[in-house]
TIZAKOL-473955 format. One record per residue: y, x, z of N, C-alpha, C in turn. Coordinates in steps of 0.05 Angstrom, whole numbers, plus 5000, padded with zeros to 4 digits. Layout:
<pts>
PT   nc2   nc1   nc3  cac2  cac1  cac3   cc2   cc1   cc3
PT     Y     X     Z     Y     X     Z     Y     X     Z
...
</pts>
This chain:
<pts>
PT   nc2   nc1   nc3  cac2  cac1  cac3   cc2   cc1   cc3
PT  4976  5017  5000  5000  5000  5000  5025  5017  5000
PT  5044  5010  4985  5072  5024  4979  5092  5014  5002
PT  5111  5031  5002  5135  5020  5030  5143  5005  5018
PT  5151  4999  4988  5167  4977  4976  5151  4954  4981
PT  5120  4949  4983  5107  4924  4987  5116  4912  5017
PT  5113  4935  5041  5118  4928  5065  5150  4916  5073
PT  5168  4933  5052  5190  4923  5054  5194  4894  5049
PT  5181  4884  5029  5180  4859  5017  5175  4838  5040
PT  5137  4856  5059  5132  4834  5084  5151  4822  5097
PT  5168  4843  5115  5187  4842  5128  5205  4815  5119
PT  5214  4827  5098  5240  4802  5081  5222  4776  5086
PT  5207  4774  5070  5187  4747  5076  5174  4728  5107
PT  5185  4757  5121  5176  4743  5149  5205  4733  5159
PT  5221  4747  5153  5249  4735  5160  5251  4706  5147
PT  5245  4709  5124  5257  4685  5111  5238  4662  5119
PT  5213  4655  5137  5199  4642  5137  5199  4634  5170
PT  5210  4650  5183  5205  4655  5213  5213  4628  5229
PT  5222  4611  5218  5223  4581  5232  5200  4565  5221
PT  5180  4565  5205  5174  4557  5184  5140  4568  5181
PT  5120  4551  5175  5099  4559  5174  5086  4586  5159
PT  5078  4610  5169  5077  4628  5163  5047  4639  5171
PT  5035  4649  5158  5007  4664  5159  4994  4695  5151
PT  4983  4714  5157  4993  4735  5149  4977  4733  5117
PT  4965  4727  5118  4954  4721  5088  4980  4702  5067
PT  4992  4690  5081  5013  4685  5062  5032  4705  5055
PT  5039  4725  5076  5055  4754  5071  5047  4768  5053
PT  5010  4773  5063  4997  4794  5042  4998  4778  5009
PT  4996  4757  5007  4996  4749  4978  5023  4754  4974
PT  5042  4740  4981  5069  4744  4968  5083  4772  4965
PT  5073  4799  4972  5078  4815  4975  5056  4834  4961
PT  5035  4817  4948  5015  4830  4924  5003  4854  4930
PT  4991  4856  4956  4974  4871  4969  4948  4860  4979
PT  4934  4865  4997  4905  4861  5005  4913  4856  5035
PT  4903  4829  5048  4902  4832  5069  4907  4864  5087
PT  4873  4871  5091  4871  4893  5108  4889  4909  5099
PT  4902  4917  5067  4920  4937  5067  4943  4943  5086
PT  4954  4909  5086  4987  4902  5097  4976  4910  5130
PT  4955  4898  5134  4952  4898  5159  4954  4922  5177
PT  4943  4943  5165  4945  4973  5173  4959  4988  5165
PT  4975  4976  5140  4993  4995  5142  5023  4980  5161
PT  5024  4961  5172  5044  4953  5185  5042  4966  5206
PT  5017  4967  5230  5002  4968  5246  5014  5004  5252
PT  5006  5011  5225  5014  5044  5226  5043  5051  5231
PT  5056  5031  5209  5092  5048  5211  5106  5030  5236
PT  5087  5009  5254  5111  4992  5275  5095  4999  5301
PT  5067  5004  5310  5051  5014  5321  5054  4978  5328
PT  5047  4961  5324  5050  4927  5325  5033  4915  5304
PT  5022  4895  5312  5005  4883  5294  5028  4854  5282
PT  5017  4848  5256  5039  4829  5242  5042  4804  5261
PT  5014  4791  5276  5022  4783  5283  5035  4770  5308
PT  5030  4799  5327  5051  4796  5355  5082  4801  5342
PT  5084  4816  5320  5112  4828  5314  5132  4787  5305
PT  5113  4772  5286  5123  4742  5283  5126  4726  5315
PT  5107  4737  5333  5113  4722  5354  5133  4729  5374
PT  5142  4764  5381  5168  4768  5387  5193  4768  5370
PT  5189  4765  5346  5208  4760  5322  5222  4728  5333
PT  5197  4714  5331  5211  4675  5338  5224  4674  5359
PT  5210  4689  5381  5216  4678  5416  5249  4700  5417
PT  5246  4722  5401  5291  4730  5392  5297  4709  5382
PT  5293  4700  5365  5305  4681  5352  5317  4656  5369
PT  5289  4645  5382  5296  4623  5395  5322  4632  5427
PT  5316  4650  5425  5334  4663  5450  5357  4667  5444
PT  5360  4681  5416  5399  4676  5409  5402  4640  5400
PT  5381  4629  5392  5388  4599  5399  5403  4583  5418
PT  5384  4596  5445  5391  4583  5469  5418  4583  5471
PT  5434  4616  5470  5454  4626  5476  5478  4613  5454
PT  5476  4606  5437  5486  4604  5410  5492  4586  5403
PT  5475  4555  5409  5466  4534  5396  5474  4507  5425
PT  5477  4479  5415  5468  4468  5439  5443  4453  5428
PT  5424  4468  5414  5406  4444  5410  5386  4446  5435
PT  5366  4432  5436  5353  4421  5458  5329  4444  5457
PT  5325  4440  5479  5297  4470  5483  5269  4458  5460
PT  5271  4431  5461  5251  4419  5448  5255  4421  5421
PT  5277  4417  5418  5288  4417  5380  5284  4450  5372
PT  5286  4472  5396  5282  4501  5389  5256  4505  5391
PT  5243  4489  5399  5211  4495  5407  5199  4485  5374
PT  5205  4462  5368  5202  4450  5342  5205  4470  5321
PT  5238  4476  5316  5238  4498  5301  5222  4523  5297
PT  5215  4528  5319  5191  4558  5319  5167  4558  5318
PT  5158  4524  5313  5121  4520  5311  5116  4508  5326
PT  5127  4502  5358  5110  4496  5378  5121  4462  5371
PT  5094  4437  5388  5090  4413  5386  5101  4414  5412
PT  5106  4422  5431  5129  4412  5452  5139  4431  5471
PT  5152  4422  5495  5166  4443  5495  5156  4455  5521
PT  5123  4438  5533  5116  4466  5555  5109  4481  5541
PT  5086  4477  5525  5077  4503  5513  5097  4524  5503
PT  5118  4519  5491  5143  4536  5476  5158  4552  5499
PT  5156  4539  5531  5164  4550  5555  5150  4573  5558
PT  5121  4571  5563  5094  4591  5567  5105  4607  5550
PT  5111  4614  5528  5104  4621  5511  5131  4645  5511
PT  5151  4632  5511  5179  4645  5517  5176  4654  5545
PT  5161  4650  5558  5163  4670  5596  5147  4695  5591
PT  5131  4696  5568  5102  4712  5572  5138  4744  5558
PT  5143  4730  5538  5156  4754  5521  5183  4761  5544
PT  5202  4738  5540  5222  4737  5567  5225  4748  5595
PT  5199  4738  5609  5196  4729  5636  5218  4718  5647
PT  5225  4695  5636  5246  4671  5649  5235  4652  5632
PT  5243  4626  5645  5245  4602  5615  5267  4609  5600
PT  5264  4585  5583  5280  4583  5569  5301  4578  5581
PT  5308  4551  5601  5324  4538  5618  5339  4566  5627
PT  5326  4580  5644  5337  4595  5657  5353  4623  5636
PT  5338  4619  5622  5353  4637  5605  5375  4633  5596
PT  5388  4604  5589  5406  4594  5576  5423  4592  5599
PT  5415  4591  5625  5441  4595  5647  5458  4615  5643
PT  5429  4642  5645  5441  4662  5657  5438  4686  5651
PT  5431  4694  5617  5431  4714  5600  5453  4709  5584
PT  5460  4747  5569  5489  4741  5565  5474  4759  5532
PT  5451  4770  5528  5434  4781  5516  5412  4774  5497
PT  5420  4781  5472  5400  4770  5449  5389  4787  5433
PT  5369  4790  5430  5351  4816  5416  5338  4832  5419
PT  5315  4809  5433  5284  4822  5452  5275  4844  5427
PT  5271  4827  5403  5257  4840  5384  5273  4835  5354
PT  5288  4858  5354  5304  4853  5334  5294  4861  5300
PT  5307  4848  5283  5286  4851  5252  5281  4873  5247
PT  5251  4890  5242  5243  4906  5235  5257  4922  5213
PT  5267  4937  5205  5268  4955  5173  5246  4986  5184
PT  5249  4994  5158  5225  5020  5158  5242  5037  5161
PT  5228  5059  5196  5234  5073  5196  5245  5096  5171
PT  5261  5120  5172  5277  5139  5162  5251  5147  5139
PT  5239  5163  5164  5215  5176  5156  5193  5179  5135
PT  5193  5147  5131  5175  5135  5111  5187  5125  5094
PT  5212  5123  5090  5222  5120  5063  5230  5136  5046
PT  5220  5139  5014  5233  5157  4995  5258  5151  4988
PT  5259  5170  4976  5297  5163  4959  5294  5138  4938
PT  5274  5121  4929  5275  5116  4911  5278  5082  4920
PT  5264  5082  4941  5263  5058  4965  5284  5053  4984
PT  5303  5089  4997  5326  5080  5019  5352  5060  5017
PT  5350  5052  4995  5365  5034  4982  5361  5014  4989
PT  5336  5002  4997  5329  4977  5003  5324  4969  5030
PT  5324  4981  5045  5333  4984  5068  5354  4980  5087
PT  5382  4971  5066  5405  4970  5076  5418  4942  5093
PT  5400  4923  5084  5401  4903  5092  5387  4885  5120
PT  5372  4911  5123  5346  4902  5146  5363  4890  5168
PT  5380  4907  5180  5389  4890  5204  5424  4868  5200
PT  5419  4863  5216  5444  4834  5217  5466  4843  5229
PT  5477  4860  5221  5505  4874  5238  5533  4854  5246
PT  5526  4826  5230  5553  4812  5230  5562  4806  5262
PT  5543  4802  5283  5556  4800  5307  5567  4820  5318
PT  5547  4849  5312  5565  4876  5321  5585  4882  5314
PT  5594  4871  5297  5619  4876  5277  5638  4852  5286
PT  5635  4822  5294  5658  4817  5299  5665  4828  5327
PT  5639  4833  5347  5648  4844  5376  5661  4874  5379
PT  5661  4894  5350  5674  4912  5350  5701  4903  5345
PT  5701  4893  5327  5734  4883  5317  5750  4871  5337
PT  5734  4854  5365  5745  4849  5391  5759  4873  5398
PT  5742  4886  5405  5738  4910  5437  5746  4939  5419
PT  5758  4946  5397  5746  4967  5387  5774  4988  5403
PT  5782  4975  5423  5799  4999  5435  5793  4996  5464
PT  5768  4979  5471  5759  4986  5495  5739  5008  5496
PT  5733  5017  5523  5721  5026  5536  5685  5028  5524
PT  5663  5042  5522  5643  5026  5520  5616  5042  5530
PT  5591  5038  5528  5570  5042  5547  5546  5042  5520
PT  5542  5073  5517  5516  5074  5497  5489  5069  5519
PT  5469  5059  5501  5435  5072  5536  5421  5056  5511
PT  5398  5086  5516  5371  5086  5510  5353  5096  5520
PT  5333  5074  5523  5312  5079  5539  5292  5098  5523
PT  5285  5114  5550  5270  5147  5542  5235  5133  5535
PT  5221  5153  5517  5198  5156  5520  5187  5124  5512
PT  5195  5105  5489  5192  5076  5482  5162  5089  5470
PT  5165  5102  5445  5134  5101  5423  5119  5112  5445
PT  5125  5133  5465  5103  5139  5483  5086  5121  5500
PT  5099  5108  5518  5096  5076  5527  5087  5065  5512
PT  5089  5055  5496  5073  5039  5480  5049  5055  5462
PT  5050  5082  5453  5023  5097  5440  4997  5100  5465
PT  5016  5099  5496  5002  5109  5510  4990  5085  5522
PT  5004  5064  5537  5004  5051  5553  5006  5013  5549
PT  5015  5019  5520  5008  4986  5507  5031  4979  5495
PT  5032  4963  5479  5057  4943  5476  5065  4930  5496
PT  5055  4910  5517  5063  4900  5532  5077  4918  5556
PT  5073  4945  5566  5079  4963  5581  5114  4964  5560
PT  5119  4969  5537  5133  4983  5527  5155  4954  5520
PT  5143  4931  5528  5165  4904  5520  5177  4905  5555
PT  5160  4904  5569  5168  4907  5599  5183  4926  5605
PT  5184  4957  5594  5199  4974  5606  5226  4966  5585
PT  5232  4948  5557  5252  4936  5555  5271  4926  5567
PT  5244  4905  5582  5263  4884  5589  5279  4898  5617
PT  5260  4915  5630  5275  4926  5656  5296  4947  5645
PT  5308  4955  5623  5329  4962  5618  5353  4943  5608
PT  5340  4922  5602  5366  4901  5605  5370  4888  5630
PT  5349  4886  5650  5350  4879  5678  5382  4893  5692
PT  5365  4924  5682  5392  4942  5702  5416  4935  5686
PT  5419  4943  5661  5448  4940  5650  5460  4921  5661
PT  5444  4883  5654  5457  4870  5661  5472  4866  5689
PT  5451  4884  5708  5456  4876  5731  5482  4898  5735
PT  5487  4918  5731  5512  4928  5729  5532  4924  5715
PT  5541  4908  5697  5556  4892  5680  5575  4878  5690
PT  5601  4867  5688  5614  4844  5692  5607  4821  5678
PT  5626  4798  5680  5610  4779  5667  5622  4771  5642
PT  5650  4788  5640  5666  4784  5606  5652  4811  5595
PT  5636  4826  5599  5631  4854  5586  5601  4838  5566
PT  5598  4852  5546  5584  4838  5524  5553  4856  5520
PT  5540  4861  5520  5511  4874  5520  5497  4859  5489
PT  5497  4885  5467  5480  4878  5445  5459  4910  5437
PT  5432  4893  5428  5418  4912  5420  5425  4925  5398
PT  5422  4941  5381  5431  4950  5358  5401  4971  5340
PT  5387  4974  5353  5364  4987  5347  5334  4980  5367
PT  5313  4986  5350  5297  4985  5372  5291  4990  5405
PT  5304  5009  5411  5308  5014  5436  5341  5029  5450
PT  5360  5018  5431  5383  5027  5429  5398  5007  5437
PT  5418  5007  5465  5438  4982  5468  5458  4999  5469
PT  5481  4983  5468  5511  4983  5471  5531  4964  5494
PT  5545  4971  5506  5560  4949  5530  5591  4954  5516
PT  5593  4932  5499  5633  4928  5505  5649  4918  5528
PT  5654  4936  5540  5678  4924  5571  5696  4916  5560
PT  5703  4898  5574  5729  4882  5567  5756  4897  5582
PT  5745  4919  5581  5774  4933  5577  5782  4956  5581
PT  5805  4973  5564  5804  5005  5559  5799  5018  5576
PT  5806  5019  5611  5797  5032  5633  5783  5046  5626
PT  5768  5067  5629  5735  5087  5634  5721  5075  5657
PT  5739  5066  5683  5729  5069  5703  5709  5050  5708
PT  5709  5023  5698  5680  5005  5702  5661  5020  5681
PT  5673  5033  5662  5644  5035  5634  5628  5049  5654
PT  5644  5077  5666  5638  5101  5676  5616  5085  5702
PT  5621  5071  5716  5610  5060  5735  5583  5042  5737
PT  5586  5025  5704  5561  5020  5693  5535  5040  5690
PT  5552  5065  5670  5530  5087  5672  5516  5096  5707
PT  5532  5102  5717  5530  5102  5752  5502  5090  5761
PT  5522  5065  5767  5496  5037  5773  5471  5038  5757
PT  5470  5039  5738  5443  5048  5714  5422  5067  5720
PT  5442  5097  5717  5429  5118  5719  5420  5125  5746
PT  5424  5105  5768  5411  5117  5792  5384  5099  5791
PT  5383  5083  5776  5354  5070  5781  5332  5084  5763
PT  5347  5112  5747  5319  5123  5732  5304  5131  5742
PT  5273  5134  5745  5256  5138  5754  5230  5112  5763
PT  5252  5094  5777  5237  5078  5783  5219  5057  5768
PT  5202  5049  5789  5165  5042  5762  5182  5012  5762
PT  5156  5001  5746  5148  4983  5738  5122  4968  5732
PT  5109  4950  5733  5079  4947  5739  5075  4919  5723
PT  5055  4929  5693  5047  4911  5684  5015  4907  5689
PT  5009  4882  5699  4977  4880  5715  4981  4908  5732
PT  4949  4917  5733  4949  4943  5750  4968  4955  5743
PT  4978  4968  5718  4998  4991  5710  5018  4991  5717
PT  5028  5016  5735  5052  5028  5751  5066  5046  5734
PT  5081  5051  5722  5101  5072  5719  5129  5074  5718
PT  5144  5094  5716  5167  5091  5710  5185  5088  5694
PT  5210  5075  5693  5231  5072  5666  5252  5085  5670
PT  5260  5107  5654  5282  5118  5654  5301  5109  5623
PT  5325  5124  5633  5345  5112  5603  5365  5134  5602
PT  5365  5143  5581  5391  5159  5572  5410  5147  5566
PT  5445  5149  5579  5462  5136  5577  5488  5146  5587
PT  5515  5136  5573  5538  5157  5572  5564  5128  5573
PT  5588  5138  5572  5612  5121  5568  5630  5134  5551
PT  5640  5116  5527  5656  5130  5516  5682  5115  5511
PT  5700  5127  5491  5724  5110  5482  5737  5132  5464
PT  5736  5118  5438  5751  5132  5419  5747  5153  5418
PT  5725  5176  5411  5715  5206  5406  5726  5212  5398
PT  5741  5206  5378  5760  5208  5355  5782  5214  5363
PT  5794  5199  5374  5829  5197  5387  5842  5192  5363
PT  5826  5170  5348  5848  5162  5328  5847  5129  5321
PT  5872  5122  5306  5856  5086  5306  5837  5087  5288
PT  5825  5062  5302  5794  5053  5293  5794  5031  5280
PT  5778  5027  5260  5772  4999  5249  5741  4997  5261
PT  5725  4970  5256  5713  4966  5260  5686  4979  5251
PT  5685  5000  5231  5658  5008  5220  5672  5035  5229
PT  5694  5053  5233  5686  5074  5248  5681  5069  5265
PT  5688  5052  5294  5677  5049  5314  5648  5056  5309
PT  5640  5037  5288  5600  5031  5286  5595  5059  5281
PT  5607  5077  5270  5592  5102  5270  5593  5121  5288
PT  5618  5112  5310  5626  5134  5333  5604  5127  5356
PT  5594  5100  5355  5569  5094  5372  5555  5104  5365
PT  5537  5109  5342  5527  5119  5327  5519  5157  5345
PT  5553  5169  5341  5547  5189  5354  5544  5195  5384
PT  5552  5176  5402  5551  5162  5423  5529  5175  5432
PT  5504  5158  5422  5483  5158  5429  5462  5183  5413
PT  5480  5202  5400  5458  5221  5403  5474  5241  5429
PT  5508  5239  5432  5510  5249  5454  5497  5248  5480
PT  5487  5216  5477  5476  5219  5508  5440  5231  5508
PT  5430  5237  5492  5409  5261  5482  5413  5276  5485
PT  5430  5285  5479  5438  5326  5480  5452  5331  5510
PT  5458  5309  5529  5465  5308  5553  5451  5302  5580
PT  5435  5298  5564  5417  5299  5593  5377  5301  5588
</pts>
């Protein structure tokens, strides 16, 4: 199987993801062989197609909650499920909250954000097609807000390890406990979006350093500490920094996106 076929899956799972979907309907529309798609997805996401459609829906339905006022049942509907305990179950297993509760009191959307193919595995002839994979329009109007505030790169250390080593479910849990801490160090006008697989961003609502700086603080003292999925104990740490304007010049909204960008390989080379 070619990256251009896998690229295709992807597009096709997006476009279907409210909507009855099977992986045999991927593998045909995308003119491969079952087992091909299957392993080679399996290989470049270390995820099978189809837990990746079932944390794909339960994001979806979660920037719903946040987004939308339709009814947990009309979001349950939309994503397959016939009512809305099961669609509850189902959203706690990926979550661990309901839905209800989520829609109180998360400020955060993008458990599992749309796949594109890694760097690595794409040729020159394919990186072209790639450009579209993720949905930047909300990062982009919340830069165009904040883009002379203050802001808060963090990424969580050691994700493909955790998960090569220790499972997918070990490696969605040590997620979610990095949105646990952020949020819990956060104010409640400051904005928290994912932007990569294991890459967030915090816009403070305002130029100060001194809350960003204080977020990192609050954060970075809980590295080390475990987490326990069934028996499994370990720990979650996060690399993470505060910045504002690297540059020291004005910003539009897509330098900002690239000064994050360097942000977060700063906070790599820093600790």
């Amino acid at each position: 199987m070619q990256i251009e076929e896998l690229i295709v899956a992807l597009d096709y799972i997006e476009d279907h993801i409210s909507g009855e979907i099977s992986v045999q309907d991927i593998a045909d529309n995308s003119y491969v062989s079952l087992s091909s798609l299957q392993k080679t997805f399996k290989y470049v996401f270390n995820i099978s197609i189809n837990d990746y459609i079932i944390r794909r829906r339960f994001s979806c339905a979660a920037k719903d909650l946040l987004t939308t006022n339709q009814t947990i049942l009309d979001i349950a509907l939309k994503y397959g499920y016939s009512n809305a305990e099961s669609f509850t179950r189902g959203f706690r297993k990926i979550w661990d909250i309901t839905p209800s509760e989520y829609r109180k009191s998360r400020k955060f959307a993008g458990h599992t954000p749309k796949f594109s193919v890694p760097q690595k595995f794409l040729t020159s002839e394919v990186t072209s097609m790639s450009e579209t994979k993720y949905d930047l329009t909300e990062l982009y109007d919340v830069i165009q807000l904040r883009k002379n505030n203050a802001y808060v790169c963090a990424d969580l250390t050691r994700l493909m390890w955790i998960n090569n080593n220790l499972g997918i479910a070990a490696g969605d849990e040590a997620l979610l406990e990095l949105m646990r801490r952020v949020e819990d160090a956060c104010d409640e006008d400051d904005i928290i979006l994912r932007i990569g697989g294991d890459e967030f961003v915090v816009f403070t609502n305002s130029p100060d350093m001194e809350h960003a700086n204080d977020i990192v603080s609050k954060v970075s003292a809980k590295n080390g500490q475990t987490v326990k999925v069934g028996d499994l104990e370990f720990p979650v740490s996060v690399h993470i920094g505060s910045f504002k304007n690297l540059y020291n010049k004005p910003l539009n909204a897509m330098d900002l996106f690239d000064e994050i960008r360097v942000g977060l390989k700063q906070i790599h080379l820093n600790q």
